[in-house]
TORKE-793682 format. One record per atom (N, C-alpha, C): residue number from 1; residue in three letters; atom name; x, y, z. Coordinates in pm, whole numbers. Each point is the difference from the previous one (the first is absolute). Layout:
! residues N
SITE,NUM,ALA,CA,X,Y,Z
...
//
This chain:
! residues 224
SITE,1,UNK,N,6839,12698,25596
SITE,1,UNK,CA,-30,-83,119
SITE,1,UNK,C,130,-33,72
SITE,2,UNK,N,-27,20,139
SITE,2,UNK,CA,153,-12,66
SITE,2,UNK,C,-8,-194,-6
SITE,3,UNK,N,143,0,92
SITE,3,UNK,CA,9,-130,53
SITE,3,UNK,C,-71,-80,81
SITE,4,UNK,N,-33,97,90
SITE,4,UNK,CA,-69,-34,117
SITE,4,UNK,C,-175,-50,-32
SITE,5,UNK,N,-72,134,-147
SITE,5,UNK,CA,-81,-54,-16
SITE,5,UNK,C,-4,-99,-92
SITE,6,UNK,N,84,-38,-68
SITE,6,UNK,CA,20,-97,-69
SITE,6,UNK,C,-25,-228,77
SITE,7,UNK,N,76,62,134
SITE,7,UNK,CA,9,-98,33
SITE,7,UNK,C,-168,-41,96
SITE,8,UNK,N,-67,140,32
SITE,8,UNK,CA,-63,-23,74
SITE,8,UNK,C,-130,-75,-109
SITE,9,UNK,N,-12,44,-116
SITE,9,UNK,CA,-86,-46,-108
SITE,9,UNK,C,76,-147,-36
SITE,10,UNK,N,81,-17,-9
SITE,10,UNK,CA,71,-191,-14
SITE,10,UNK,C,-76,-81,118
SITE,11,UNK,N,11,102,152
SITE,11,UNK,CA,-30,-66,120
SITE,11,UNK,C,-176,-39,-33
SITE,12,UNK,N,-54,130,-38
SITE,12,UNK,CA,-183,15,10
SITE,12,UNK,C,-50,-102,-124
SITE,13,UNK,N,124,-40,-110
SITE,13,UNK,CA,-12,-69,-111
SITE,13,UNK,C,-13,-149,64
SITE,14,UNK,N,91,-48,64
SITE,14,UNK,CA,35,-134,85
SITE,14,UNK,C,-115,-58,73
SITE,15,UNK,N,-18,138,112
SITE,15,UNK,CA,-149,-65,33
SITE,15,UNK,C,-86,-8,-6
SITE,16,UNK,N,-67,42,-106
SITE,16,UNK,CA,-87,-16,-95
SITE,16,UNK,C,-21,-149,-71
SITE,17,UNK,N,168,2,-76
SITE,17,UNK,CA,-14,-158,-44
SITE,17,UNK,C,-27,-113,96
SITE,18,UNK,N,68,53,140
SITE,18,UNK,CA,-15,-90,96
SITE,18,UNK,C,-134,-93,-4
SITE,19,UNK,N,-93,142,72
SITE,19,UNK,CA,-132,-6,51
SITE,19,UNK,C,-85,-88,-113
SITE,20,UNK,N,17,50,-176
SITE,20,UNK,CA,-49,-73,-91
SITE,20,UNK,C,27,-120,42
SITE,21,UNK,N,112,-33,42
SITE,21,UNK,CA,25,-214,-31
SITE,21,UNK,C,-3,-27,98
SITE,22,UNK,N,-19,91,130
SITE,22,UNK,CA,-108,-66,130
SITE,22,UNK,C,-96,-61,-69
SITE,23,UNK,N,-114,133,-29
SITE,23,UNK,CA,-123,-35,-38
SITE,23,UNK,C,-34,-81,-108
SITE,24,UNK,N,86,-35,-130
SITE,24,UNK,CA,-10,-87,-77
SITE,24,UNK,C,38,-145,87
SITE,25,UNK,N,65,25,84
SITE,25,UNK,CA,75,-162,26
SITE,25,UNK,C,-127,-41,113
SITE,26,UNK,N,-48,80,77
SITE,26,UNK,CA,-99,-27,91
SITE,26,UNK,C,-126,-52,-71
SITE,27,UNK,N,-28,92,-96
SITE,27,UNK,CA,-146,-29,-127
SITE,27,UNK,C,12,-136,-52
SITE,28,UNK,N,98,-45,-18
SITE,28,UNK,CA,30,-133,-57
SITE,28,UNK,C,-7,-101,60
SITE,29,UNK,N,69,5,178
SITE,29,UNK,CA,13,-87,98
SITE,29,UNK,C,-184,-16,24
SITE,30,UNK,N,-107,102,51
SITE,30,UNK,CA,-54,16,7
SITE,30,UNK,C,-92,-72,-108
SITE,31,UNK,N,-4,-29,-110
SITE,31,UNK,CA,-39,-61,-94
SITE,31,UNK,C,-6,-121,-45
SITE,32,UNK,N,101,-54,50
SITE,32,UNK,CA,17,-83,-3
SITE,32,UNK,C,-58,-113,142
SITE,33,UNK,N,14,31,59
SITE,33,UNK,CA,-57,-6,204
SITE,33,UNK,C,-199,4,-59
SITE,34,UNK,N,6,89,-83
SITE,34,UNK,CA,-190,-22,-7
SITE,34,UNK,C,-28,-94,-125
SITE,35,UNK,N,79,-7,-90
SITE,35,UNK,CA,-15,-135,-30
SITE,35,UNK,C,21,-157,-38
SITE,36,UNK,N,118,-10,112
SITE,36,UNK,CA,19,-122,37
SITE,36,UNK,C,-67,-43,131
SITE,37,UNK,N,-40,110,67
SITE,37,UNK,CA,-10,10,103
SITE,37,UNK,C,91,-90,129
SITE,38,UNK,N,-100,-182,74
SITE,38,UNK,CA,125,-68,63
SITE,38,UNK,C,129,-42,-82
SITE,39,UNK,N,-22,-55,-123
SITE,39,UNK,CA,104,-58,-60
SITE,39,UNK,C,99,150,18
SITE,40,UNK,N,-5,109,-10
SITE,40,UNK,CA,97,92,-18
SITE,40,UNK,C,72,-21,226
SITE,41,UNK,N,-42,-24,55
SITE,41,UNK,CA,11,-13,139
SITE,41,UNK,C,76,-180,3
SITE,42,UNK,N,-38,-40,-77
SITE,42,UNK,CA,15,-156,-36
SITE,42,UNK,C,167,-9,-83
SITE,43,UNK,N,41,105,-56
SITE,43,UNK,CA,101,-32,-88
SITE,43,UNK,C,81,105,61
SITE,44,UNK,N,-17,102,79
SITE,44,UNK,CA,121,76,74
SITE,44,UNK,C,34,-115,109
SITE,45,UNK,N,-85,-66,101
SITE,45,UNK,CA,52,-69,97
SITE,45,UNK,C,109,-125,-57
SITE,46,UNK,N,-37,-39,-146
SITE,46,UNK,CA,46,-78,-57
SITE,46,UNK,C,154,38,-34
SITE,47,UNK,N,31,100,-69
SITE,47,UNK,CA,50,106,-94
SITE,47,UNK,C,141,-39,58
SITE,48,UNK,N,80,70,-56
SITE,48,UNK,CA,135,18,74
SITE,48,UNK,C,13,168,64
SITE,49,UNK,N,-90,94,-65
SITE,49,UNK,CA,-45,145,40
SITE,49,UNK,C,-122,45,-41
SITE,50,UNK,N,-49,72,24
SITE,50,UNK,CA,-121,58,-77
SITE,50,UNK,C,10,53,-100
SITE,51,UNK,N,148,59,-48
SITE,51,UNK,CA,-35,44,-121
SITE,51,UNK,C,48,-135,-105
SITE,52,UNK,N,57,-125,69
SITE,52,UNK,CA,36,-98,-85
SITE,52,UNK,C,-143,-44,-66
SITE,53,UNK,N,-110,-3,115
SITE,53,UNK,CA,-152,-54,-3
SITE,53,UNK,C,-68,77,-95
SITE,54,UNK,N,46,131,19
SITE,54,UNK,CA,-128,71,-88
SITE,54,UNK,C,81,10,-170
SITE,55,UNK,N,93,-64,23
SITE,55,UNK,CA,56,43,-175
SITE,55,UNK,C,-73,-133,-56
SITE,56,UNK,N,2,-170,115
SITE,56,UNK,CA,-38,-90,-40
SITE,56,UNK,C,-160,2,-71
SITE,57,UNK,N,-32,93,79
SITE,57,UNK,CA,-162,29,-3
SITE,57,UNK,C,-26,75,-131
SITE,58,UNK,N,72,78,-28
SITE,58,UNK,CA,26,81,-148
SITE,58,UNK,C,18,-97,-100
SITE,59,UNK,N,90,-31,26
SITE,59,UNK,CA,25,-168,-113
SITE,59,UNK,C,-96,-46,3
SITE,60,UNK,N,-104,-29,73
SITE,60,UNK,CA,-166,-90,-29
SITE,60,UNK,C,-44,38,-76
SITE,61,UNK,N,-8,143,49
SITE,61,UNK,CA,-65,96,-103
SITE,61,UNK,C,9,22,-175
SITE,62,UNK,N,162,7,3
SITE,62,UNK,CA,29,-5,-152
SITE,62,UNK,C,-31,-145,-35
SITE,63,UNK,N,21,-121,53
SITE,63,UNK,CA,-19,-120,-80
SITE,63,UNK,C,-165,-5,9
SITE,64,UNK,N,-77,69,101
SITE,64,UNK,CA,-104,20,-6
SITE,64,UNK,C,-103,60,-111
SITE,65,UNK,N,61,87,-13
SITE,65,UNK,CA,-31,33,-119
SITE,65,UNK,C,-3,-50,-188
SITE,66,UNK,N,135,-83,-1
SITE,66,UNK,CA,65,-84,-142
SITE,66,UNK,C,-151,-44,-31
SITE,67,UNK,N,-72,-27,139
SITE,67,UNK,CA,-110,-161,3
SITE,67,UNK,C,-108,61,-105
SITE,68,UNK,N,-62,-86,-62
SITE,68,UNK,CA,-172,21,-50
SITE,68,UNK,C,-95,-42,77
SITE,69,UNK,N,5,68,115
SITE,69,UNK,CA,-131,-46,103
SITE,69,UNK,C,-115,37,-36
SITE,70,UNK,N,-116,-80,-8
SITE,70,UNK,CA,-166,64,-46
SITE,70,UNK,C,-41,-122,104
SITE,71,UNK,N,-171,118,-14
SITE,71,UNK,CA,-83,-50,58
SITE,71,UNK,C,-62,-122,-29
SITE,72,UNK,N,-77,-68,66
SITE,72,UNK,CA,-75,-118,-44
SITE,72,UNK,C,-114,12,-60
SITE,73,UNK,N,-60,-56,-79
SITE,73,UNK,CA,-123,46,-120
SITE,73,UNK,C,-96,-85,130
SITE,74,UNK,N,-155,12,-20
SITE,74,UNK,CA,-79,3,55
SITE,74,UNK,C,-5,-149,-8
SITE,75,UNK,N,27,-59,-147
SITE,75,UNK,CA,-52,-113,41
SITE,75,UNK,C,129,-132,56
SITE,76,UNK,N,89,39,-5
SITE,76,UNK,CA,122,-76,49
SITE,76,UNK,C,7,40,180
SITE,77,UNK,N,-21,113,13
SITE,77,UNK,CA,-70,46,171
SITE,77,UNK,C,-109,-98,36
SITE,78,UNK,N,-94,10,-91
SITE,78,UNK,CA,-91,-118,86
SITE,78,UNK,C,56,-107,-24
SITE,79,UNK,N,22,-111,-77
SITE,79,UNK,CA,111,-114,5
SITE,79,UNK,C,50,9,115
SITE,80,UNK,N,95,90,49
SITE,80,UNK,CA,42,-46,102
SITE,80,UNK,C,-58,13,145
SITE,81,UNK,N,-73,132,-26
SITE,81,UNK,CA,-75,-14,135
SITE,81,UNK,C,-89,-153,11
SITE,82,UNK,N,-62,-72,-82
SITE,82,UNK,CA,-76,-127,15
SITE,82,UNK,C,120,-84,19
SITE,83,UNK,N,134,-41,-32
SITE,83,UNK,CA,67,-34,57
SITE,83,UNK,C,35,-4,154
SITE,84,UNK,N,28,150,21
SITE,84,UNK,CA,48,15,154
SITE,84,UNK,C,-154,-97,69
SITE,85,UNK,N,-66,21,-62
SITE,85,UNK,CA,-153,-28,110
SITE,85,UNK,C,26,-135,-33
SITE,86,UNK,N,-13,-70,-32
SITE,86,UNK,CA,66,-169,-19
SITE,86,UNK,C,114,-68,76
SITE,87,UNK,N,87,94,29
SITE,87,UNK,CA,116,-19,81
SITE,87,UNK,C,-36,3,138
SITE,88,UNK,N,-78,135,19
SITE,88,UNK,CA,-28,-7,136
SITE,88,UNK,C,-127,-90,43
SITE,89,UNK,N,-114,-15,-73
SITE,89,UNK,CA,-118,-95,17
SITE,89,UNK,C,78,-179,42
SITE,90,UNK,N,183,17,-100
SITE,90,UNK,CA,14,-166,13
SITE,90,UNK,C,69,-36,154
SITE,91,UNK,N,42,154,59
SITE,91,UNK,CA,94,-36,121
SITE,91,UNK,C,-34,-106,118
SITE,92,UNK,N,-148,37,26
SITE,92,UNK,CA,-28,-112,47
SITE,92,UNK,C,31,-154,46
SITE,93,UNK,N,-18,-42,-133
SITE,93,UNK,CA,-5,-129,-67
SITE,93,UNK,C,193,-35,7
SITE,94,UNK,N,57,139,-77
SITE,94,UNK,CA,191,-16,-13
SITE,94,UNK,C,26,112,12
SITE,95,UNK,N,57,14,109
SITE,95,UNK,CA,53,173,66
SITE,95,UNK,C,135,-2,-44
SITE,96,UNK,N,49,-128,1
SITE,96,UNK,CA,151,-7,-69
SITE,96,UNK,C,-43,70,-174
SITE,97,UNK,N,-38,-108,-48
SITE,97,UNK,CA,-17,27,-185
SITE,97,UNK,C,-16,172,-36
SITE,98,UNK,N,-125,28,103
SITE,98,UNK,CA,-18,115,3
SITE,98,UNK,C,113,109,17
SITE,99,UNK,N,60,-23,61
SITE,99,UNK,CA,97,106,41
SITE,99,UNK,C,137,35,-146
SITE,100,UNK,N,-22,-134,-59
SITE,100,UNK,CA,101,-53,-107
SITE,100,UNK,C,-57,57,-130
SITE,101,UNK,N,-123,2,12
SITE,101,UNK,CA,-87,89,-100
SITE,101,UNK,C,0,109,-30
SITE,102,UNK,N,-20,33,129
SITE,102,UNK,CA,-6,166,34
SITE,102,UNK,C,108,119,-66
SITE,103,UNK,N,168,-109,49
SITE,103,UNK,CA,90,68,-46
SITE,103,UNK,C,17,-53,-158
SITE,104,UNK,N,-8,-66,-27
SITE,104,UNK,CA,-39,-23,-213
SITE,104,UNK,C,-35,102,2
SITE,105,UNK,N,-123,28,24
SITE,105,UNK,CA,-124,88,-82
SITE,105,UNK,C,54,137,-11
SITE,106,UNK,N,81,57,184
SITE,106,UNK,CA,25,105,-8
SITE,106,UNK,C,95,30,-120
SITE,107,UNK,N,158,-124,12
SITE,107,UNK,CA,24,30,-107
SITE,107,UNK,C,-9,1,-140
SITE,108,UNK,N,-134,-28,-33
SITE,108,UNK,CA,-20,-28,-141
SITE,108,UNK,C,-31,168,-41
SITE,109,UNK,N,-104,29,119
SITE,109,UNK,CA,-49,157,-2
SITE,109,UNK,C,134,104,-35
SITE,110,UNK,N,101,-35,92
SITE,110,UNK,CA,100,83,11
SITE,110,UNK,C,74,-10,-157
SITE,111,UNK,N,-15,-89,-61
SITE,111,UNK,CA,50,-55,-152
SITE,111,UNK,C,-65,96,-56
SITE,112,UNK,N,-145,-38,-62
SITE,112,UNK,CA,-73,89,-40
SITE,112,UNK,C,-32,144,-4
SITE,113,UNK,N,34,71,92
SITE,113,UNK,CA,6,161,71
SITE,113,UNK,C,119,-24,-111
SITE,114,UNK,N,58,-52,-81
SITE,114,UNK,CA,175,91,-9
SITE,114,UNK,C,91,-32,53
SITE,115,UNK,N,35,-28,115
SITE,115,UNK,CA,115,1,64
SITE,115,UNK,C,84,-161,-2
SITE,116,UNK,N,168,-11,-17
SITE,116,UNK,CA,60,-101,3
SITE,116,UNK,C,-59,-119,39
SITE,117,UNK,N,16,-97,-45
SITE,117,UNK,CA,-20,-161,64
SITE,117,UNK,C,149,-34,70
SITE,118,UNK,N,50,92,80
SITE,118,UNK,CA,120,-38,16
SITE,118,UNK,C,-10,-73,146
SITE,119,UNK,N,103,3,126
SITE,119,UNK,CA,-16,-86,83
SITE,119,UNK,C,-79,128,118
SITE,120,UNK,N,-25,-78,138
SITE,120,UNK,CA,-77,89,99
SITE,120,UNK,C,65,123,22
SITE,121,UNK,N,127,54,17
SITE,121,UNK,CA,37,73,27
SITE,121,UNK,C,-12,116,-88
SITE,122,UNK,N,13,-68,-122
SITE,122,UNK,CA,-14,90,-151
SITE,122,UNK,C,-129,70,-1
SITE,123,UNK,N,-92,-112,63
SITE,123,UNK,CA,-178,58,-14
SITE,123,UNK,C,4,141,126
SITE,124,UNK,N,83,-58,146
SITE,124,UNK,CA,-43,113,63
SITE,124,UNK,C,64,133,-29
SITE,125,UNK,N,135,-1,-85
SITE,125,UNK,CA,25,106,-64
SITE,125,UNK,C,-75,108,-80
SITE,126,UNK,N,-43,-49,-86
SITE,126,UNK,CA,-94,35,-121
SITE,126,UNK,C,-140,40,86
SITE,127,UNK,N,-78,-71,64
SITE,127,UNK,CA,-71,22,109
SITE,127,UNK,C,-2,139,60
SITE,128,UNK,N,90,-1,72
SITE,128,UNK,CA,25,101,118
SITE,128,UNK,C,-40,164,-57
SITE,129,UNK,N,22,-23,-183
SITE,129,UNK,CA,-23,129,13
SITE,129,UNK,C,-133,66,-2
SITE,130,UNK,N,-76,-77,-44
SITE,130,UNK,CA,-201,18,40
SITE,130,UNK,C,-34,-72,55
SITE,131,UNK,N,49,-70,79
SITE,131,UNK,CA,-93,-89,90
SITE,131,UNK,C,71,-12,88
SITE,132,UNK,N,93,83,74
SITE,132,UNK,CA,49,13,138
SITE,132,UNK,C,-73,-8,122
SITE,133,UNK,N,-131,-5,-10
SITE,133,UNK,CA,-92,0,112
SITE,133,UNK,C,-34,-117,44
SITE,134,UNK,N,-13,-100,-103
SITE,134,UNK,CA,-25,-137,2
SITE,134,UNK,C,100,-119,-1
SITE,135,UNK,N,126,32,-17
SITE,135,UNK,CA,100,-2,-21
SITE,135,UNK,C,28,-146,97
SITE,136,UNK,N,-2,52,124
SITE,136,UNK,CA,46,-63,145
SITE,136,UNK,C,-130,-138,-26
SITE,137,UNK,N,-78,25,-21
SITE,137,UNK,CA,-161,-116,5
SITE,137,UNK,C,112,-74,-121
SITE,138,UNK,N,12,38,-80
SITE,138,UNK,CA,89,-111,-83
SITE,138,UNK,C,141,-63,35
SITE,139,UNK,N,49,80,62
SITE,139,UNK,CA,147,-70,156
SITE,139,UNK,C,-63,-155,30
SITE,140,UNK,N,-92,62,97
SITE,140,UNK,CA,-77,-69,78
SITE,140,UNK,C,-29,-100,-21
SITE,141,UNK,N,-101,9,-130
SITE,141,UNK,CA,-70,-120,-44
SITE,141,UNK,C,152,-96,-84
SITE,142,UNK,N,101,37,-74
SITE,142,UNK,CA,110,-84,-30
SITE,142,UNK,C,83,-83,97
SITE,143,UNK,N,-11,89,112
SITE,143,UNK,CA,66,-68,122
SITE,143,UNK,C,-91,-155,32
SITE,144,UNK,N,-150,37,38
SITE,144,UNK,CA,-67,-126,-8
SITE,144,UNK,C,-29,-90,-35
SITE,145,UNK,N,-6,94,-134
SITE,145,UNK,CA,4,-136,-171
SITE,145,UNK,C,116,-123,18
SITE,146,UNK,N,134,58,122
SITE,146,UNK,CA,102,-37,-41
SITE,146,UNK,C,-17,-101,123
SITE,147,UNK,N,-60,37,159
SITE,147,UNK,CA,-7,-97,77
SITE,147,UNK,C,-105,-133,-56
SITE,148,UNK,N,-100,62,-91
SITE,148,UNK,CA,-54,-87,-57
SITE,148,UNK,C,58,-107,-61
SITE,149,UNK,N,103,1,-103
SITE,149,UNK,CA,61,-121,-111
SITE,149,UNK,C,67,-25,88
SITE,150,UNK,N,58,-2,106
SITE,150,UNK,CA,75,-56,110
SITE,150,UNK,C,-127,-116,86
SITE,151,UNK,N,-114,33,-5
SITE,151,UNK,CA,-96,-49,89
SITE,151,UNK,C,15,64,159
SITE,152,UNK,N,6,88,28
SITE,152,UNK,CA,49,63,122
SITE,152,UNK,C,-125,85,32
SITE,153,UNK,N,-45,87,-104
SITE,153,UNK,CA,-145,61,45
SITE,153,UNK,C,-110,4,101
SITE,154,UNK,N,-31,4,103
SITE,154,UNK,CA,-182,0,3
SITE,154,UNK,C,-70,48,-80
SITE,155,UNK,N,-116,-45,27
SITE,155,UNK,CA,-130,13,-69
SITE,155,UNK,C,-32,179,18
SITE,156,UNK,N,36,42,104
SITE,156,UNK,CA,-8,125,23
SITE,156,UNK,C,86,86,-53
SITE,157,UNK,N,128,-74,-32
SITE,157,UNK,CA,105,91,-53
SITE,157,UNK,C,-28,-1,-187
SITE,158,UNK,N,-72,-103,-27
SITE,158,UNK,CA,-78,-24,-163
SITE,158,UNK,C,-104,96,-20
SITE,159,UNK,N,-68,28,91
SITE,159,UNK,CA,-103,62,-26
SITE,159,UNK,C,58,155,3
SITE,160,UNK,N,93,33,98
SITE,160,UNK,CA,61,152,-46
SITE,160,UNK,C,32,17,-131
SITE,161,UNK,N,139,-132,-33
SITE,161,UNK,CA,14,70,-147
SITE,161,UNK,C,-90,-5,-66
SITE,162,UNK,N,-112,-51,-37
SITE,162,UNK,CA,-56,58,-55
SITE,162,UNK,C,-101,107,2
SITE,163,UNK,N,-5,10,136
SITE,163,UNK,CA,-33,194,32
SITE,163,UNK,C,87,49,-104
SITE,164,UNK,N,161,20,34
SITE,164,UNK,CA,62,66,-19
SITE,164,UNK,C,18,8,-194
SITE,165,UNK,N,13,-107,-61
SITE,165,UNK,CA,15,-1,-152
SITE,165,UNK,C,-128,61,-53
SITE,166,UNK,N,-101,29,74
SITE,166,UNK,CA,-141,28,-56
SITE,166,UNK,C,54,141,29
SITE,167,UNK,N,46,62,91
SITE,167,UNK,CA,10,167,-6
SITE,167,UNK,C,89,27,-113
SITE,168,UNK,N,97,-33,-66
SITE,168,UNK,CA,74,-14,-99
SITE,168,UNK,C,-30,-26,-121
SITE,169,UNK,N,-104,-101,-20
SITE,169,UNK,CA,-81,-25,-69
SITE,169,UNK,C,-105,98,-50
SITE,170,UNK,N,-80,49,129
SITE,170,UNK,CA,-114,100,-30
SITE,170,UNK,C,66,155,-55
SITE,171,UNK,N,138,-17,39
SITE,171,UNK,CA,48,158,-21
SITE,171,UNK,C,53,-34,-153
SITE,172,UNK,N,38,-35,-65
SITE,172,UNK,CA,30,-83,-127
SITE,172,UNK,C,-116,-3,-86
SITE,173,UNK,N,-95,-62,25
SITE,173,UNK,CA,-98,42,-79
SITE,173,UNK,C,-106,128,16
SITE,174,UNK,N,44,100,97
SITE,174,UNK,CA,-89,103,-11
SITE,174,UNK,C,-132,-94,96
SITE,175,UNK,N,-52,-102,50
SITE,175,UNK,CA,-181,9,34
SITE,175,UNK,C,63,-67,90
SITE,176,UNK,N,-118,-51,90
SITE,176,UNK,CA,-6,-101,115
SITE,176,UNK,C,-38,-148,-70
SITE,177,UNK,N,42,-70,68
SITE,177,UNK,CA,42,-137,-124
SITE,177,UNK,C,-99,-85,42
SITE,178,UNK,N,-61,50,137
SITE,178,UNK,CA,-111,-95,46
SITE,178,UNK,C,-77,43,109
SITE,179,UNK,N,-116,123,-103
SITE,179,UNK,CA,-99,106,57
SITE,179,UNK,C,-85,-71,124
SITE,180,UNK,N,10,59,91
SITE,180,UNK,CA,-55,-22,133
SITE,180,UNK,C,-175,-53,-21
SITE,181,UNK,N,-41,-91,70
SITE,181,UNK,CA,-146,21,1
SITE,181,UNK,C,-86,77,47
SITE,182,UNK,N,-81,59,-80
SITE,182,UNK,CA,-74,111,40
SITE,182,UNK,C,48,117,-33
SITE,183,UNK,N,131,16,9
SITE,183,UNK,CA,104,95,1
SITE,183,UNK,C,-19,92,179
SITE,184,UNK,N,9,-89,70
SITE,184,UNK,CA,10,50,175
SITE,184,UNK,C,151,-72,34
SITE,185,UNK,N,54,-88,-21
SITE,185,UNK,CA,111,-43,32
SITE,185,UNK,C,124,25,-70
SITE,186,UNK,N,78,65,65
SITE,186,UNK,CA,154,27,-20
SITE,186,UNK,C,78,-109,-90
SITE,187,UNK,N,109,32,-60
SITE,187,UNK,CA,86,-132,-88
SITE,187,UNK,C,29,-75,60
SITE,188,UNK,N,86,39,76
SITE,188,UNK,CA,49,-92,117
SITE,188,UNK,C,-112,-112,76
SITE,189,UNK,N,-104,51,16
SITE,189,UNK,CA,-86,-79,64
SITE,189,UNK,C,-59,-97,-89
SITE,190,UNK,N,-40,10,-109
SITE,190,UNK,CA,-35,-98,-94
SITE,190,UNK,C,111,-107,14
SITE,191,UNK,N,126,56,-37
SITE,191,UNK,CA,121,-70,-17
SITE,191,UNK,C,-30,-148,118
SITE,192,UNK,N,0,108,183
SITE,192,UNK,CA,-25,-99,59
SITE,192,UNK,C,-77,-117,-1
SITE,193,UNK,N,-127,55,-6
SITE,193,UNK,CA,-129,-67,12
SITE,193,UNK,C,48,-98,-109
SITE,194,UNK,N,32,-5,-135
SITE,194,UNK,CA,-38,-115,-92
SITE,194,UNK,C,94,-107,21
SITE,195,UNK,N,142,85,80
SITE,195,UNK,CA,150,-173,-5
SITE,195,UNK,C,1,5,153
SITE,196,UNK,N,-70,81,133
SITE,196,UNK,CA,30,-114,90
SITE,196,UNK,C,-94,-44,64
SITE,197,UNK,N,-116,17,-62
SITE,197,UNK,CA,-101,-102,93
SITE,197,UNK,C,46,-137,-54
SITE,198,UNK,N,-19,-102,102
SITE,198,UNK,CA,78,-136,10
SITE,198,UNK,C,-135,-114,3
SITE,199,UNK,N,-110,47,20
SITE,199,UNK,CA,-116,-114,25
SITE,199,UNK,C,-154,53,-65
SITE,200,UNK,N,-63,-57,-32
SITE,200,UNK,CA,-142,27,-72
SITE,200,UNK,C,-100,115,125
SITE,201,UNK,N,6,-3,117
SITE,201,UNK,CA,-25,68,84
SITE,201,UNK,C,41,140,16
SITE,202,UNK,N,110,9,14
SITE,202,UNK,CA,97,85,-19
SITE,202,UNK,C,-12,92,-115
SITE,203,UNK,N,-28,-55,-127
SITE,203,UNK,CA,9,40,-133
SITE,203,UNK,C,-210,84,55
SITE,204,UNK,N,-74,-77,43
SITE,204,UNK,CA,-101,23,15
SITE,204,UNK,C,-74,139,99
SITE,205,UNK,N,124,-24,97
SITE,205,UNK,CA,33,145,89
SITE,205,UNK,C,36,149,-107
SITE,206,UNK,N,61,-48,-56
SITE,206,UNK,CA,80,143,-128
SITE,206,UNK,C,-128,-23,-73
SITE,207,UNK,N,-47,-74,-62
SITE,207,UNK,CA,-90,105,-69
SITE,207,UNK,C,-110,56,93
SITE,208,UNK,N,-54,-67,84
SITE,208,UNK,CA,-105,66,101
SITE,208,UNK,C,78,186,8
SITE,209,UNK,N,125,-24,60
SITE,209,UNK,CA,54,132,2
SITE,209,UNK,C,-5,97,-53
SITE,210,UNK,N,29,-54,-166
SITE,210,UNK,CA,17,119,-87
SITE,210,UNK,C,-183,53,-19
SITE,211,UNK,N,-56,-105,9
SITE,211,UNK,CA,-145,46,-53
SITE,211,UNK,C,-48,118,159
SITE,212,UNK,N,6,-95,89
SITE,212,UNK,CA,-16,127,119
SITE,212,UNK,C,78,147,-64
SITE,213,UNK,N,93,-1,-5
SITE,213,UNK,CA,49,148,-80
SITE,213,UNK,C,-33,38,-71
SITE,214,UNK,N,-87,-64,-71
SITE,214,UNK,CA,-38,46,-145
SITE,214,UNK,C,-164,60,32
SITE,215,UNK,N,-52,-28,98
SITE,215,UNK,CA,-173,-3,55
SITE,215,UNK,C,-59,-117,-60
SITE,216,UNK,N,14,-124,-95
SITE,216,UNK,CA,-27,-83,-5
SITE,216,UNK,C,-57,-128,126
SITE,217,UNK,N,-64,-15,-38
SITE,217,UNK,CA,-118,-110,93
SITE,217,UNK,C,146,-134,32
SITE,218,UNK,N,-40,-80,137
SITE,218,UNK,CA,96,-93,-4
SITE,218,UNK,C,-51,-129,-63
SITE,219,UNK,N,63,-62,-65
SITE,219,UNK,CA,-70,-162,-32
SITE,219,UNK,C,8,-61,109
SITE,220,UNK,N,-64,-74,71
SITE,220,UNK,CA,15,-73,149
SITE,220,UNK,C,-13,-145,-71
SITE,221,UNK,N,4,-31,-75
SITE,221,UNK,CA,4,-134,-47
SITE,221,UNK,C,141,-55,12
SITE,222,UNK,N,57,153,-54
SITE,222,UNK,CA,161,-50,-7
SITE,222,UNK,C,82,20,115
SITE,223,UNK,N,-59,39,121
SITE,223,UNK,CA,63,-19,141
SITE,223,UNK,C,62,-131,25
SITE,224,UNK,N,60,-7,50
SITE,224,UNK,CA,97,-115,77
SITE,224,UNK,C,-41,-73,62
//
């Protein structure tokens, strides 16, 4: 083999390796992007680079892994689903208490699954790596929790977080934590209907509603 082909096989050798750790380094970036999904968009803007972000994101992963995460047994799932429904049935009455509940419970759940009792930041770590979707609903709802113990809240801004800890919640335990009536109404809409109607009328309008959706007859007794 001359020189020339010598070097040209070093050259055809090179980019070869190249193209491999394109495509390995892309497969990985790529992998990571589907499942962190925002948090992976969430921790480059953060990052000092993207590849500072995605090594951080790797690190989840390995401490992610150390964890003994399991599922919830059937009957500690219902426990808490009759919980969540208690929390939200009490908002009413204490939209504050409620909201103070909400985040207990989540983290008692988050205890239970396996993962650290360590502080919030620790949880959204550990978090991020299966439950990146829900992720932000738990931002959200901590941010509120927090105008809450300040007393700063509305009633409207109480009733989100606990929209928001219930999507976190429901993704945590695998079910819907508080099955729609009839099963015609969305999560979210239950959510609404039970913490912000504000008056017996009001409360009397939502169920007329849901039953109209449902083909159910109206009670006219309970009109306004």
């Amino acid at each position: 083999m001359t020189a020339t082909q010598v070097l040209i096989t070093i050259i055809v050798l090179v980019v070869i390796a190249a193209l491999g750790y394109g495509i390995w380094f892309v497969t990985r970036r790529q992998a990571l992007q589907h499942r962190f999904g925002p948090e992976y968009d969430r921790a480059v803007a953060e990052g000092d680079s993207r590849l500072a972000a995605e090594r951080e994101l790797r690190d989840r992963e390995r401490r992610h892994a150390e964890l003994r995460i399991h599922d919830l047994d059937p009957e500690a799932r219902a426990a808490y689903t009759s919980s969540w429904q208690e929390i939200q049935a009490r908002f009413l009455d204490d939209p504050v208490g409620a909201v103070r509940d909400a985040d207990t419970l989540v983290t008692r759940v988050i205890a239970e699954r396996g993962y650290p009792t360590g502080d919030y930041e620790e949880h959204l770590a550990h978090l991020s790596v299966e439950h990146a979707r829900t992720l932000g609903h738990y931002r959200d709802a901590h941010e509120l929790s927090q105008l809450s113990d300040r007393g700063e809240a509305t009633t409207e801004q109480l009733r989100q977080a606990v929209v928001h800890y219930r999507a976190l919640f429901a993704d945590l335990l695998g079910t819907d934590p508080a099955p729609a009536a009839h099963g015609t109404a969305a999560p979210h809409d239950v959510a609404r209907d039970d913490t912000a109607a504000t008056s017996p009328a009001q409360r009397a309008r939502n169920v007329q509603a849901r039953r109209a959706q449902a083909g159910a007859p109206h009670d006219t007794s309970s009109r306004a």
